[in-house]
N, C-alpha and C positions, 0 to 999 in steps of 0.2 A: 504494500500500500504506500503511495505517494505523498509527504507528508511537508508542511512546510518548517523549513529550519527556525530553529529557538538557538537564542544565545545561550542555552543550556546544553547545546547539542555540538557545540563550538570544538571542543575538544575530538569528538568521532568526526566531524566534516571535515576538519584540519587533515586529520588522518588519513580522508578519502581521499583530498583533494592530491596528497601528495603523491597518491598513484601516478597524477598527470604527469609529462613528461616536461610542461612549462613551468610547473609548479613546488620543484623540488628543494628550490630556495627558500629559507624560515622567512624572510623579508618579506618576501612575494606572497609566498604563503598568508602572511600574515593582512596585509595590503586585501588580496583577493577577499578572505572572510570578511574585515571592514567595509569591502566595497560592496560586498553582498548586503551587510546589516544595514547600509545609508543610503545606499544609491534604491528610487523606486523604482527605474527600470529593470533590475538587478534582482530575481529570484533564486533563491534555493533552494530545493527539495529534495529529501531522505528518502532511502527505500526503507519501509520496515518490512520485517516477515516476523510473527509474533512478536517477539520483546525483542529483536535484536535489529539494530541500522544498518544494513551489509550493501548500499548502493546509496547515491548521491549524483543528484543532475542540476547544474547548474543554469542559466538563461537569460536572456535580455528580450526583452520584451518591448514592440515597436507596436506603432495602428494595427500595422498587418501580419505582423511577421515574430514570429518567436525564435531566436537562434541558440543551440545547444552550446554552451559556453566550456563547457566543463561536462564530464560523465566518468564514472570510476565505480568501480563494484568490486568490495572487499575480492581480494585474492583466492579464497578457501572458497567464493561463491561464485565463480565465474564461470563459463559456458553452461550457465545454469537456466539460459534465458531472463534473466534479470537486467539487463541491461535494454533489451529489447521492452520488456512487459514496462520499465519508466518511458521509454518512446512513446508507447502505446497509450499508457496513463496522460502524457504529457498531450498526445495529439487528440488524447478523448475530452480532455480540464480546456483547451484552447482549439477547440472545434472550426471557429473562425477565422482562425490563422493560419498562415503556411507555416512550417517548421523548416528552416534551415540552420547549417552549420557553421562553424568557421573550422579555421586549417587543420586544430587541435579533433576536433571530433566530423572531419568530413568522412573518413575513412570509417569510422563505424555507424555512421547513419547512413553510406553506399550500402554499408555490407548487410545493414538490417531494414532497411526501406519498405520492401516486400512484405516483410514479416511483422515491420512496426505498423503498418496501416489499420488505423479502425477499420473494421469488415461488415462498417454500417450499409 
């Protein structure tokens, strides 16, 4: 379930975020979460699966247009389709928007496009 981040959640997001590959710097890192809590265009959202947060999508949010800013899914939970089923969540919550990417996460919304589509 897709859930919006709480500065209580700061600590596990941190940790997601660091999977990214632009993201490995404490600095940056740190920057990134800030600009999630202040900026309103600037969403973040948790995967949960029972009690535990094992996925994290981040986004910017335009009139039209939602772009994947960030996406990372704990290690131990991967090829598990959980990366796909936040796409899905994300393109079900923002129905009236296109979803696109930037450079960081083009390459996994090619690979899951298909699979991410609501099958409304």
């Amino acid at each position: 379930m897709l859930i919006r981040y709480k500065k209580s959640f700061e600590k596990i997001a941190m940790g997601l975020l660091s999977f990214m590959p632009n993201e490995k710097d404490l600095r940056k890192l740190l920057q990134t979460i800030k600009d999630y809590e202040n900026e309103d265009n600037l969403q973040l959202f948790l995967w949960r699966e029972e009690e535990d947060i094992i996925g994290l999508v981040g986004v910017s949010l335009t009139e039209n247009n939602i772009e994947v800013q960030h996406i990372s899914v704990n290690p131990s939970h991967r090829q598990l389709g959980i990366g796909k089923a936040m796409i899905k969540a994300l393109n079900d919550m923002y129905a009236e928007k296109e979803l696109t990417a930037n450079e960081y996460t083009e390459a996994f919304l090619l690979k899951c496009e298909e699979g991410c589509k609501s099958s409304d």
